[in-house]
C-alpha positions as CSV (number, residue, x, y, z in Angstrom):
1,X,-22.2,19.2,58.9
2,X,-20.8,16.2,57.5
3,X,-17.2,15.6,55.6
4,X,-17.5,13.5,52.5
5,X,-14.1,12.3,52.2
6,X,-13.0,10.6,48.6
7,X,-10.3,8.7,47.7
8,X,-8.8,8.4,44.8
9,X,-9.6,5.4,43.2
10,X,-7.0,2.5,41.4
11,X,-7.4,1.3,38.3
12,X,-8.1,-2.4,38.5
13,X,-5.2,-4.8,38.2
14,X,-4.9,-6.4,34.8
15,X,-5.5,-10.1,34.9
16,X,-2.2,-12.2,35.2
17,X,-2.2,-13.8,31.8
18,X,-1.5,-17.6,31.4
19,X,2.2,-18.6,31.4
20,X,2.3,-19.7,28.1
21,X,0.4,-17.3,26.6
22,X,3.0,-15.3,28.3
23,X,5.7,-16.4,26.6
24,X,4.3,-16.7,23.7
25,X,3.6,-13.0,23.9
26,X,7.0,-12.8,24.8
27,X,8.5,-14.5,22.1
28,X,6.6,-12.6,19.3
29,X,7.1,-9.1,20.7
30,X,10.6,-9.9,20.7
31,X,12.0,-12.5,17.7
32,X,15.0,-11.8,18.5
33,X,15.1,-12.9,21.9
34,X,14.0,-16.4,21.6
35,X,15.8,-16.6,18.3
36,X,19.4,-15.7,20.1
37,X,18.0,-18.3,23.4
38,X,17.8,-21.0,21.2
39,X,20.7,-20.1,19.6
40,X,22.7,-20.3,22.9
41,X,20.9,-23.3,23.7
42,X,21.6,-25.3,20.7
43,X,25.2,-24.1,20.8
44,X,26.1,-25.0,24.4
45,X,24.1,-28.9,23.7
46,X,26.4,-29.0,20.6
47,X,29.0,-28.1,22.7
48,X,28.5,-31.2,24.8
49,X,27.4,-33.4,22.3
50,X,31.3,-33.7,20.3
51,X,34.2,-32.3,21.7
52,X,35.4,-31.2,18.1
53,X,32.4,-28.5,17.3
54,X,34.3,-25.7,19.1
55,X,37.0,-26.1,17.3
56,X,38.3,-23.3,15.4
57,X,38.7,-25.6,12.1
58,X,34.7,-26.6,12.4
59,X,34.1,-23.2,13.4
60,X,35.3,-22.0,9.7
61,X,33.3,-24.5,8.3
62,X,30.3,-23.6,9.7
63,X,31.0,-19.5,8.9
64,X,31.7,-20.6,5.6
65,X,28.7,-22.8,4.8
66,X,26.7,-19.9,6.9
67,X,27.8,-17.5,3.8
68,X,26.0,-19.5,1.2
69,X,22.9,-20.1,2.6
70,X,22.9,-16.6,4.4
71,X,22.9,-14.6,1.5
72,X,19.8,-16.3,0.4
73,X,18.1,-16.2,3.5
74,X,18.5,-12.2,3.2
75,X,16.8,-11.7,0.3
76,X,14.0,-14.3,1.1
77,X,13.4,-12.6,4.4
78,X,12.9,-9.5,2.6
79,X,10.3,-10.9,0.6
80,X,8.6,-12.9,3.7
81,X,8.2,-9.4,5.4
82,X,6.8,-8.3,2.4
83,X,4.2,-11.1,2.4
84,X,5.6,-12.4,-0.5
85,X,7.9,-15.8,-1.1
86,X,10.4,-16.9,-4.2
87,X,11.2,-20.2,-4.6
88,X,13.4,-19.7,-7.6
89,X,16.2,-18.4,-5.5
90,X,18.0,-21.5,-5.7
91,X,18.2,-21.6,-9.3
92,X,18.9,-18.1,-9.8
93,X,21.8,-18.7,-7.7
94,X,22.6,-21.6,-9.9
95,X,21.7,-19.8,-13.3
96,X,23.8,-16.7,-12.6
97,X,27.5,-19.3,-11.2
98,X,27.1,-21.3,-14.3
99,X,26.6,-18.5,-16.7
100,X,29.4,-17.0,-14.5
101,X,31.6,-20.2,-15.5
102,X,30.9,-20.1,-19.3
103,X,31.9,-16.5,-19.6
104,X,35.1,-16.8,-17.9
105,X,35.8,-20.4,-19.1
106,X,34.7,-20.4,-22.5
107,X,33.9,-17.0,-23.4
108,X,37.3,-15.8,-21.8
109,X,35.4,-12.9,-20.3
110,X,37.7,-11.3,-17.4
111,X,37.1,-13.1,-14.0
112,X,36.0,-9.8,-12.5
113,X,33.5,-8.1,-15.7
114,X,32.3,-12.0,-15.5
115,X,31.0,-11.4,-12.0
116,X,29.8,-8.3,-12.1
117,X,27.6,-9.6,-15.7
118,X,26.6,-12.5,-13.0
119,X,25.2,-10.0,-10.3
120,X,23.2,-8.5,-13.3
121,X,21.4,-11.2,-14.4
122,X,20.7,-12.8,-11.1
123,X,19.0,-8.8,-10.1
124,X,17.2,-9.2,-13.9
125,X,16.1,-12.4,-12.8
126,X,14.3,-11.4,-9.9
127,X,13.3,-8.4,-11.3
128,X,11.4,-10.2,-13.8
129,X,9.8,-12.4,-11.0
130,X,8.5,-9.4,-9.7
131,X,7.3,-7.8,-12.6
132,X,5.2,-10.7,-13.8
133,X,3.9,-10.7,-10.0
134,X,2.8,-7.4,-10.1
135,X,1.7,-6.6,-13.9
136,X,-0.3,-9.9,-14.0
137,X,-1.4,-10.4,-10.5
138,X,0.1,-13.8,-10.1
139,X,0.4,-15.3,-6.9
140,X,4.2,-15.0,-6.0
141,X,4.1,-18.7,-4.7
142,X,2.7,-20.2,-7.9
143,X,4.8,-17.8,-10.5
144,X,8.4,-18.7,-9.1
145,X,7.7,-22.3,-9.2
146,X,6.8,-21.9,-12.6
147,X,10.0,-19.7,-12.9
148,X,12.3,-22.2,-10.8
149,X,11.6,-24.8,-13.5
150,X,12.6,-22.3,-16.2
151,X,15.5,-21.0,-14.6
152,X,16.4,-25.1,-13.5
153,X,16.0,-26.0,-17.6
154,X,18.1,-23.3,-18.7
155,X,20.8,-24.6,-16.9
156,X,20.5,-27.9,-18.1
157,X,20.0,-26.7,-21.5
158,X,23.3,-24.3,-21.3
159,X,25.3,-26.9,-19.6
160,X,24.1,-30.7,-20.3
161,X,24.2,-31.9,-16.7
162,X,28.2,-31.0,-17.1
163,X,30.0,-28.8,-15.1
164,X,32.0,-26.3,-16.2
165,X,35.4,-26.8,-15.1
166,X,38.7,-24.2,-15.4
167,X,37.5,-21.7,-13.3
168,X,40.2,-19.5,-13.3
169,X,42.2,-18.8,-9.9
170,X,41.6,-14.9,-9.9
171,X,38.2,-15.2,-8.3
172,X,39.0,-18.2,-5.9
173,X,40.2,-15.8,-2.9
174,X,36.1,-14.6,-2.8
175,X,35.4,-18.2,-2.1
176,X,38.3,-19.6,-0.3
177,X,40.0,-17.2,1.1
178,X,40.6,-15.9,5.1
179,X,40.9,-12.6,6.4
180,X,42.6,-13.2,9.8
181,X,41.4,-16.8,10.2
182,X,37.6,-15.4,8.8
183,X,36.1,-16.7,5.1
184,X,36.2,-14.0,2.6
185,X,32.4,-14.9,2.2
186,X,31.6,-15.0,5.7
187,X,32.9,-10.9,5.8
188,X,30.7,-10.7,2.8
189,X,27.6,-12.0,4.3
190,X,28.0,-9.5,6.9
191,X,28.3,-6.7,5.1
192,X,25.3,-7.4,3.1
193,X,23.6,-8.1,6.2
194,X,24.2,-4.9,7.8
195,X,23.2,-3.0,4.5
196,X,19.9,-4.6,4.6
197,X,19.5,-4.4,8.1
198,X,20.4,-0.8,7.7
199,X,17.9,-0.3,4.8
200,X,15.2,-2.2,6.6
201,X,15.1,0.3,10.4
202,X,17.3,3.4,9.2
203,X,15.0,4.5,6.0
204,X,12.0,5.2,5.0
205,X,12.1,2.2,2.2
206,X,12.2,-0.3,4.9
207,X,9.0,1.0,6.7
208,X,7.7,1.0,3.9
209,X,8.4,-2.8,3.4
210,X,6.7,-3.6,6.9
211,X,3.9,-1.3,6.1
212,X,3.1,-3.1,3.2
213,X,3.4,-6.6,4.5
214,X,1.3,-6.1,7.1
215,X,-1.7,-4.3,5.3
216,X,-1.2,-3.8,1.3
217,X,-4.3,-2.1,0.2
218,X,-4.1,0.0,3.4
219,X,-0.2,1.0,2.1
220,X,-1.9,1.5,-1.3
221,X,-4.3,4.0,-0.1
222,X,-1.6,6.0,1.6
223,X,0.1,7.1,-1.5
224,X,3.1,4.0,-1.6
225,X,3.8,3.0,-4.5
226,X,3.2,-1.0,-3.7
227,X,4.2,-2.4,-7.2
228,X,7.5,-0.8,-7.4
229,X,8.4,-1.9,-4.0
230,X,7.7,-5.3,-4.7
231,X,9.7,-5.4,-7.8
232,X,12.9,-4.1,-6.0
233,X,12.2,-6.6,-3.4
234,X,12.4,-9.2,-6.0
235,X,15.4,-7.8,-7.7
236,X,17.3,-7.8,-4.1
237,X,16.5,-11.4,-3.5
238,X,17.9,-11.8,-7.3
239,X,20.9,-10.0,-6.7
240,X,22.0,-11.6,-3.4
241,X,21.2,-15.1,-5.0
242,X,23.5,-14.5,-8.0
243,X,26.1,-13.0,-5.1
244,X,25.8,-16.7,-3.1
245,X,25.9,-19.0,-6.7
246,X,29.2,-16.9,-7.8
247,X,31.0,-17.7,-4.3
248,X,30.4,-21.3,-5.0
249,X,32.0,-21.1,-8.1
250,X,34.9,-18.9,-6.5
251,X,35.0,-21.7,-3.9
252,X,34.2,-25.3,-5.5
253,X,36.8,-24.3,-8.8
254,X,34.2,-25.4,-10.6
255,X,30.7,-24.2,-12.1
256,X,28.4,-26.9,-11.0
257,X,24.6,-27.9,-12.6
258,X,23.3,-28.3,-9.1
259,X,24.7,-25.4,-7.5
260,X,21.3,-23.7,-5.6
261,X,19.2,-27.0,-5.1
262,X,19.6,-26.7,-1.7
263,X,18.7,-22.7,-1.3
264,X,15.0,-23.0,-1.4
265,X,13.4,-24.8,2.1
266,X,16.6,-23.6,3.9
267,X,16.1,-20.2,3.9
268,X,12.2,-20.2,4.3
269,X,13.0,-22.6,7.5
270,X,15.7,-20.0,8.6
271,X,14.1,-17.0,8.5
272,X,10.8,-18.6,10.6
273,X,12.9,-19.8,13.0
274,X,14.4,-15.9,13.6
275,X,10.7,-14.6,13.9
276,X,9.9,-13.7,10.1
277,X,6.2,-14.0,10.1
278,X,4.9,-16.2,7.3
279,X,1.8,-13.6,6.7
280,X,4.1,-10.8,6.2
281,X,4.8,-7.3,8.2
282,X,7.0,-9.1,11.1
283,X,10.5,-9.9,11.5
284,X,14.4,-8.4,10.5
285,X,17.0,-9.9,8.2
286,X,19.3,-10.0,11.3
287,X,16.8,-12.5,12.6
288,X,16.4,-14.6,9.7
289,X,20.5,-15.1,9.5
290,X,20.5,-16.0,13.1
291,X,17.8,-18.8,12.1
292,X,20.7,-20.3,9.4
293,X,23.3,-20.2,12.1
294,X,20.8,-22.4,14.5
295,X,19.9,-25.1,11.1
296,X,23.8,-24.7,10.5
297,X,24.5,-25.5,13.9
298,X,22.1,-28.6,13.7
299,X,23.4,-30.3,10.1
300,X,27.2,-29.3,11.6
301,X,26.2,-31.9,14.3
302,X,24.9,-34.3,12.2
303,X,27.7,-34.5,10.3
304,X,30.0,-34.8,13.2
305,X,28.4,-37.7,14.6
306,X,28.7,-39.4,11.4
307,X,24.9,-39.8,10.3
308,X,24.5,-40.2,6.6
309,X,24.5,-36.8,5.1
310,X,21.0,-38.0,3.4
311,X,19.6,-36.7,6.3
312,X,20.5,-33.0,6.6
313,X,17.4,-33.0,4.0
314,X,15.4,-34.6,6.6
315,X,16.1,-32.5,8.9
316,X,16.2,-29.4,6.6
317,X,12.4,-30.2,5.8
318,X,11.4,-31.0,9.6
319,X,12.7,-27.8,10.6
320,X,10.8,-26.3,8.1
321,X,7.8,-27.8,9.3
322,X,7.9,-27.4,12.8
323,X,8.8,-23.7,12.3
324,X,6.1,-23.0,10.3
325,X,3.3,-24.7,12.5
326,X,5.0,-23.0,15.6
327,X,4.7,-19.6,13.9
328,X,0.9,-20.4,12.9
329,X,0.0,-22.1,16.3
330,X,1.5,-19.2,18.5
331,X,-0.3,-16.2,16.6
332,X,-3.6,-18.2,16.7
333,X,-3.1,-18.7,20.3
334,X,-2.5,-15.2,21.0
335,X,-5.0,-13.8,19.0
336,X,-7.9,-16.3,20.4
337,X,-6.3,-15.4,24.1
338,X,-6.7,-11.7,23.2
């Protein structure tokens, strides 16, 4: 009589994948990981590229500038993750400081009903963006170019190419003023921030964000109401937009035409770079903010060395870019390695 014995058997060893595919796999498993290495990168070069960047005077000026830009970059990752984009951010931001200026300025309006008449029509603003979106089935892309130019001419319009001057001082603490050796608008950034972020993983309105950037139709047929989403979405980005163009005001003293020209390849660029995926369903807020610090970091340097400030636009648009075609070249690697 003979004993059959049997071993159990392994499963076969998965094939050691290529190193880059590796860390490209990585890298868009975890943004936030490559985001934060190249932030610590970037900052320790910078660190040995001028002896004055960590200083705590440059330091302020780079939290401050972060503020601006930041608040933007909130609400246009919000969007991004929703597989939507809003390039009238920028002059949203600009519409709702100036109209901010007049009413305190030459309206006499209190400083504080002002502002809070300022968040309102930046949040209307978007709100209509994303109503046209959705009730005519516009392409978000095409629609707030269109809406940029309308928002740009009613600023010209209101204002003449003048700015508003005679801001009064009641509002210039939002804009100028330290908390223990920290910007007032820097503290406001991150409170936003950690509302979003908050929104975005703690609720069921930020799954419902991811679910719908990364399959629409498939979020539709579940029962989520896609449209109203959207619109909110919009509104945010409207709201913190207004939120960034008053703090200029608050800060500058003076309501400037060109407030918010700057706000609309920044933030795109920013929120790339902290693994916001340009098709929509991938990324965080926290990511896209950390993405402004690293382009902050980068124009802080430039300035530093002295090169023309002509070129932070340069830059600005390289990044942009380069992000972009990272972002598209790594998820076509992955998915033709997969």
């Amino acid at each position: 009589m003979s004993l059959e014995t049997t071993f159990p058997t392994t499963p076969p060893t998965p094939p050691r994948l290529p190193p880059l595919r590796r860390l490209a796999a990585r890298c868009m498993r975890n943004p936030l990981g490559g985001v934060i290495a190249a932030l610590v990168l970037i900052f320790g070069v910078s660190c040995l590229l001028s002896p004055h960047f960590l200083t705590g005077f440059n330091m302020m000026i780079m939290a401050r500038a972060l503020a601006f830009i930041g608040l933007v970059t909130i609400g246009q990752s919000i969007l991004m993750i929703l597989g939507e984009l809003d390039l009238s951010v920028g002059a949203i931001g600009g519409l709702s400081g100036i109209t901010g200026g007049m009413l305190m300025v030459q309206a006499g309006l209190n400083p504080w009903l002002s502002l809070v008449l300022c968040l309102l029509l930046g949040t209307a603003c978007g709100m209509l963006n994303g109503v046209l979106i959705t009730q005519l089935r516009l392409h978000s892309l095409v629609l707030t170019i269109g809406m940029a130019g309308v928002y740009g001419g009613a600023i010209l319009v209101a204002t003449k190419g003048v700015a508003i001057t005679g801001v009064p001082v009641d509002i210039s603490f939002l804009g100028r003023g330290l908390v223990y050796g920290v910007p007032v608008p820097f503290l406001i950034l991150l409170a936003c921030l950690g509302v979003v972020a908050f929104v975005m993983v703690r609720t069921p309105v930020g799954r419902y964000v991811y679910a719908i950037g990364s399959n629409p139709e498939a979020a539709r047929m579940l029962g989520l109401r896609v449209d109203a989403i959207r619109i909110a979405a919009f509104a945010t980005a409207g709201f913190l937009s207004a939120l960034a163009g008053i703090l200029m005001v608050a800060r500058l003293g003076t309501a400037q035409p060109s407030i918010g020209d700057t706000w609309v390849l920044a933030p795109i660029a920013a929120a790339v770079i902290g693994g916001v995926a340009t098709t929509g369903g991938l990324g965080s807020p926290v990511g896209a903010v950390l993405g402004a610090v690293i382009i902050g970091m980068i124009e802080n340097i430039i300035v530093l060395f002295g090169i023309s400030p002509y070129w932070q636009s340069v830059v600005s648009g390289g990044i942009v870019v380069l992000a972009i075609s990272f972002d598209s070249l790594a998820r076509r690697y992955l998915h033709r390695e997969a």
